[in-house]
PDB file of N, CA, C, O and CB in Angstrom:
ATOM      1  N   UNK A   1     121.762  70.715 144.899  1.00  0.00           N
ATOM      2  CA  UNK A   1     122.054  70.488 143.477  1.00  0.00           C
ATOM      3  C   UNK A   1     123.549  70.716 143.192  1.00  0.00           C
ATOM      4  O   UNK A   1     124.204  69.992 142.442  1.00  0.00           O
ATOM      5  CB  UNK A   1     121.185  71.425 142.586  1.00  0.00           C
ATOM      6  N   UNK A   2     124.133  71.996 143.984  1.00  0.00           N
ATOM      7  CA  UNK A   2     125.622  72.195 143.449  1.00  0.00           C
ATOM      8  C   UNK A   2     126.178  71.073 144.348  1.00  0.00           C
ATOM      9  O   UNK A   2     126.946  70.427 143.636  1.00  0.00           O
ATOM     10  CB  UNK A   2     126.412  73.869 143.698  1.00  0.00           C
ATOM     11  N   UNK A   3     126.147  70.645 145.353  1.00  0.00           N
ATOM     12  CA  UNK A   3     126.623  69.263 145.583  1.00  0.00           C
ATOM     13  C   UNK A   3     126.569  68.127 144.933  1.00  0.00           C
ATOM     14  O   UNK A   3     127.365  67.204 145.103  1.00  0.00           O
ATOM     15  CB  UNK A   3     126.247  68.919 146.424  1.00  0.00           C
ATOM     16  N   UNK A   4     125.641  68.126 144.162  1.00  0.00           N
ATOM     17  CA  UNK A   4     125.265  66.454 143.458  1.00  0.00           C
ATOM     18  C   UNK A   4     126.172  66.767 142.137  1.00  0.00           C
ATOM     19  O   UNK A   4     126.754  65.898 141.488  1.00  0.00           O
ATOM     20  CB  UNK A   4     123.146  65.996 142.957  1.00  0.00           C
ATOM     21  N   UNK A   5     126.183  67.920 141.904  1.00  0.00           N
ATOM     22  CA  UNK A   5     127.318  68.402 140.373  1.00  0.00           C
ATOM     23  C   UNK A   5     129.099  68.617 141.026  1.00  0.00           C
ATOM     24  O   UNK A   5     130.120  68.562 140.341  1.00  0.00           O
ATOM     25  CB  UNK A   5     126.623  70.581 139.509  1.00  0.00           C
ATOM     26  N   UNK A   6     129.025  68.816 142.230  1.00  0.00           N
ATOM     27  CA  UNK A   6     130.296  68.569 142.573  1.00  0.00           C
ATOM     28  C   UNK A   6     130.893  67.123 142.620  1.00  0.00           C
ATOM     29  O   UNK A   6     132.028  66.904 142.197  1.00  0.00           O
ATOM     30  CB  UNK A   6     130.412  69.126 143.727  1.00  0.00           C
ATOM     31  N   UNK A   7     130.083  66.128 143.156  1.00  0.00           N
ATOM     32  CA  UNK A   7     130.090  64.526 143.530  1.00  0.00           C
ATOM     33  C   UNK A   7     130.640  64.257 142.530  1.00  0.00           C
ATOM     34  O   UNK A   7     131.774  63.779 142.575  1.00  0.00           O
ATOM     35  CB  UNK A   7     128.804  63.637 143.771  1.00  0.00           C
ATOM     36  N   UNK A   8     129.944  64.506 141.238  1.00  0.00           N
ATOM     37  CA  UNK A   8     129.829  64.043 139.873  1.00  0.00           C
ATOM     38  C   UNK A   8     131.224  64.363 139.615  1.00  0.00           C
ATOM     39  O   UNK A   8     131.890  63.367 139.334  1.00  0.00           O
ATOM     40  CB  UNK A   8     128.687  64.735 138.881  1.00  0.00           C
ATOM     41  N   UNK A   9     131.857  65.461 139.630  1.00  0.00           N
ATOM     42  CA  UNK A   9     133.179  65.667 139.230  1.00  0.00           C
ATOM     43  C   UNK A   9     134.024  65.502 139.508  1.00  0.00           C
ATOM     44  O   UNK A   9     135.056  65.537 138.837  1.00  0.00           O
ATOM     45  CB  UNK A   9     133.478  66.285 139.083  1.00  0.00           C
ATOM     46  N   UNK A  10     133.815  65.130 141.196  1.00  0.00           N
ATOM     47  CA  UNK A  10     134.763  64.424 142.114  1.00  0.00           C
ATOM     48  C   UNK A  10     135.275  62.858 141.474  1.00  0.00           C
ATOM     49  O   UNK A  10     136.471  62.600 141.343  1.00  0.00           O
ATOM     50  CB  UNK A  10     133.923  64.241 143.635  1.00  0.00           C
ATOM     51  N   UNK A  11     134.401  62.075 141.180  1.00  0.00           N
ATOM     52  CA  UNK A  11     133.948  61.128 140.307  1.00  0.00           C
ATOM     53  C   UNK A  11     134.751  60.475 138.970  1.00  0.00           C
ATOM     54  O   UNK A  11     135.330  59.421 138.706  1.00  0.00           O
ATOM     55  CB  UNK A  11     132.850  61.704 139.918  1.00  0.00           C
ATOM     56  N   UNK A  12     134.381  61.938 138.185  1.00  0.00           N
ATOM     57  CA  UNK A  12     135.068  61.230 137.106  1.00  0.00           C
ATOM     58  C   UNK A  12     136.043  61.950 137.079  1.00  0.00           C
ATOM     59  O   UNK A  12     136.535  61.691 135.981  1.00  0.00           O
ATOM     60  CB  UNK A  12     134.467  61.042 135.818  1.00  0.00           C
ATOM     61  N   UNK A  13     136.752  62.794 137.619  1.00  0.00           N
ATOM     62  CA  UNK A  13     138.179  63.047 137.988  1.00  0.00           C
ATOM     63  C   UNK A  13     139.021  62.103 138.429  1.00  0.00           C
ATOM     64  O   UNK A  13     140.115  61.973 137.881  1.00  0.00           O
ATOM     65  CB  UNK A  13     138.268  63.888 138.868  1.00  0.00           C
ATOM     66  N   UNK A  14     138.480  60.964 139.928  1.00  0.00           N
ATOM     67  CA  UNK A  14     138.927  59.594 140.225  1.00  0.00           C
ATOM     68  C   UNK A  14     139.160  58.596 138.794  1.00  0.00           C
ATOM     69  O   UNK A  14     140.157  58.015 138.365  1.00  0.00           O
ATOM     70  CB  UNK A  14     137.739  58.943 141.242  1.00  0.00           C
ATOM     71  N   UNK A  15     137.784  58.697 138.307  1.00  0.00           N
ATOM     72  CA  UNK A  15     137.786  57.690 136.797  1.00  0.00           C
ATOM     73  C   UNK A  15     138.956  57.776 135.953  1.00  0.00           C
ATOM     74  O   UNK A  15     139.587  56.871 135.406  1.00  0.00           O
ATOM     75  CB  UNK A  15     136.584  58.099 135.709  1.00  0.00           C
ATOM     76  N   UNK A  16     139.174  59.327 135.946  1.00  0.00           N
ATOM     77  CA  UNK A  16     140.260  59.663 134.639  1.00  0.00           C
ATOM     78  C   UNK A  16     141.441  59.608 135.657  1.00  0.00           C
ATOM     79  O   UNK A  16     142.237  60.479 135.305  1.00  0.00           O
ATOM     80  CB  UNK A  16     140.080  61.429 133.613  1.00  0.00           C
ATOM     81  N   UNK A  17     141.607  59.375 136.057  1.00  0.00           N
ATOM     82  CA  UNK A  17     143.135  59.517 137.468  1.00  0.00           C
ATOM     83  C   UNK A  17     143.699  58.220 137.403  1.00  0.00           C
ATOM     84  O   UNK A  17     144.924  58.134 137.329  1.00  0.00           O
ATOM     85  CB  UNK A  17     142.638  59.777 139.505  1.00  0.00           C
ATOM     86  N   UNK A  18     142.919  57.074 137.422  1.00  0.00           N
ATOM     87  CA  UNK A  18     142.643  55.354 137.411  1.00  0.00           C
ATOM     88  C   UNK A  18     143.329  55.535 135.815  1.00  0.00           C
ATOM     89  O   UNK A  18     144.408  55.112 135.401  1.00  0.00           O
ATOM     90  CB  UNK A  18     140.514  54.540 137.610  1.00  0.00           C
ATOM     91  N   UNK A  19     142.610  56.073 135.332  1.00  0.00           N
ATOM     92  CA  UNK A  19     142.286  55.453 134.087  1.00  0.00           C
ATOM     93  C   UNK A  19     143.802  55.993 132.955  1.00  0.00           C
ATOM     94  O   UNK A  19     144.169  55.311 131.999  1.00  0.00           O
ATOM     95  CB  UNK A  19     140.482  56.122 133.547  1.00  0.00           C
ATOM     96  N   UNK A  20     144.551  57.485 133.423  1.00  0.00           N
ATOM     97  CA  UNK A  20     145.865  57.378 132.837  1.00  0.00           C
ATOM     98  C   UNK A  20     146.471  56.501 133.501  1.00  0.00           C
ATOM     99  O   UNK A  20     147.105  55.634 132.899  1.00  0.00           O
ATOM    100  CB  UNK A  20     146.625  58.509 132.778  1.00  0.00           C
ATOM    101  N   UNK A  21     146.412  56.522 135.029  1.00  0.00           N
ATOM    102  CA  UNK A  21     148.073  55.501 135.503  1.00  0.00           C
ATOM    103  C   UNK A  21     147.368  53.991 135.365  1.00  0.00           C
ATOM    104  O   UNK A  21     147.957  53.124 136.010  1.00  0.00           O
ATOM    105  CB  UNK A  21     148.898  55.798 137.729  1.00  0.00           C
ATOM    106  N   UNK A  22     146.500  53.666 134.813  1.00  0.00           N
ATOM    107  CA  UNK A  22     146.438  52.391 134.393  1.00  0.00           C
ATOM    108  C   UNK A  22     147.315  52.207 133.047  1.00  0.00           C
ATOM    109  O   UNK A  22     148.166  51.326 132.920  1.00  0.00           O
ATOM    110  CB  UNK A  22     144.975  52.030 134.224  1.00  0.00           C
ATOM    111  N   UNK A  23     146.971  53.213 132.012  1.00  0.00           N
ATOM    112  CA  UNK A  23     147.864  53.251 130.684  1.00  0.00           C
ATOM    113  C   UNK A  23     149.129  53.289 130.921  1.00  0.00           C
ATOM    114  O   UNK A  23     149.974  52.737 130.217  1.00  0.00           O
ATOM    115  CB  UNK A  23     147.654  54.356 129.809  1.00  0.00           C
ATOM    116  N   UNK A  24     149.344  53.916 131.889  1.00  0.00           N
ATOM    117  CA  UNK A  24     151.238  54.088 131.897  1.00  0.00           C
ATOM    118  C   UNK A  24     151.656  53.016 132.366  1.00  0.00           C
ATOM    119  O   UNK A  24     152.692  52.566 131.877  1.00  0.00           O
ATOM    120  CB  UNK A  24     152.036  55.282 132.874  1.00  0.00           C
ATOM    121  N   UNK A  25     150.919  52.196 133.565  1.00  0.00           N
ATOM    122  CA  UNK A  25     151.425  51.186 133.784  1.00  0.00           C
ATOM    123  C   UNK A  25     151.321  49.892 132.982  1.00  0.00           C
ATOM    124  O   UNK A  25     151.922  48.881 133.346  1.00  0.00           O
ATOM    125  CB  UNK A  25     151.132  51.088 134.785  1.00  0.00           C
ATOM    126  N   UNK A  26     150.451  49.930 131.739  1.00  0.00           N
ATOM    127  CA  UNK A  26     150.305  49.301 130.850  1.00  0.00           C
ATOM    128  C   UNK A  26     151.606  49.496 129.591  1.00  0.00           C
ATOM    129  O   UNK A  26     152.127  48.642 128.875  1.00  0.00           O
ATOM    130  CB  UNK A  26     148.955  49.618 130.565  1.00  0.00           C
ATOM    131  N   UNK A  27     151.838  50.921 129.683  1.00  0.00           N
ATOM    132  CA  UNK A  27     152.642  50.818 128.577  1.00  0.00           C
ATOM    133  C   UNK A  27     154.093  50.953 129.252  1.00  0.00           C
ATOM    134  O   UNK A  27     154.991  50.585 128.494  1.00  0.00           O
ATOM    135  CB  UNK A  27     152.269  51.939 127.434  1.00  0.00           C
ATOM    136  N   UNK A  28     154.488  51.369 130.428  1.00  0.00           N
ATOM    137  CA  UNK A  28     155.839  50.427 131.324  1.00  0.00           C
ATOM    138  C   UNK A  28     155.950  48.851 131.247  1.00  0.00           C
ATOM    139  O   UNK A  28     156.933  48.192 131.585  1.00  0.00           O
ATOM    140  CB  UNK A  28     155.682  50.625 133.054  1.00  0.00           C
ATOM    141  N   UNK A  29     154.704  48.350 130.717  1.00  0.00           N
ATOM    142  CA  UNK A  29     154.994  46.608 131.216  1.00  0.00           C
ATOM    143  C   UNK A  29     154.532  46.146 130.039  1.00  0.00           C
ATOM    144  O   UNK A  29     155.057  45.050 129.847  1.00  0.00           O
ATOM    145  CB  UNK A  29     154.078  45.803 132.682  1.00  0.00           C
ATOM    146  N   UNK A  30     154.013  46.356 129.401  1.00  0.00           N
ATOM    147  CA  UNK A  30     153.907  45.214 128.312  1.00  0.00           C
ATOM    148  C   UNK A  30     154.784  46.000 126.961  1.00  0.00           C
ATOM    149  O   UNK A  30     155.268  47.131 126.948  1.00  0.00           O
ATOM    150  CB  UNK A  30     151.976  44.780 127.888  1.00  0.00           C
ATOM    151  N   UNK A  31     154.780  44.971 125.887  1.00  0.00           N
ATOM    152  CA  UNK A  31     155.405  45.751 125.161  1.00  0.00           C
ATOM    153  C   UNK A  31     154.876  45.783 123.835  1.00  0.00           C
ATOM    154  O   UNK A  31     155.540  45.563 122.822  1.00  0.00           O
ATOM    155  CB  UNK A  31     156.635  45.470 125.214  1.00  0.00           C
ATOM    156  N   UNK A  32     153.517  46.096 123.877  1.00  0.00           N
ATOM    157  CA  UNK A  32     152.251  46.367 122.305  1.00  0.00           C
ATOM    158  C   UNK A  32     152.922  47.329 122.082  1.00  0.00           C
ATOM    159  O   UNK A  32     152.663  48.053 121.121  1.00  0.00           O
ATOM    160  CB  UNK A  32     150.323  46.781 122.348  1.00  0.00           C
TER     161      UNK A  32
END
């Protein structure tokens, strides 16, 4: 069980990691 709750956080730690340097590289290149 504490493995399947570690996975999970492993997870959306990747998600949110993606998911700022997608914004930065969104807001380096376009200009909204």
């Amino acid at each position: 069980m504490t493995l399947l709750i570690a996975a999970g956080a492993l997870i959306a730690l990747l998600s949110l990691t993606q998911f700022l340097v997608r914004r930065s590289m969104d807001d380096g290149q376009s200009s909204n």
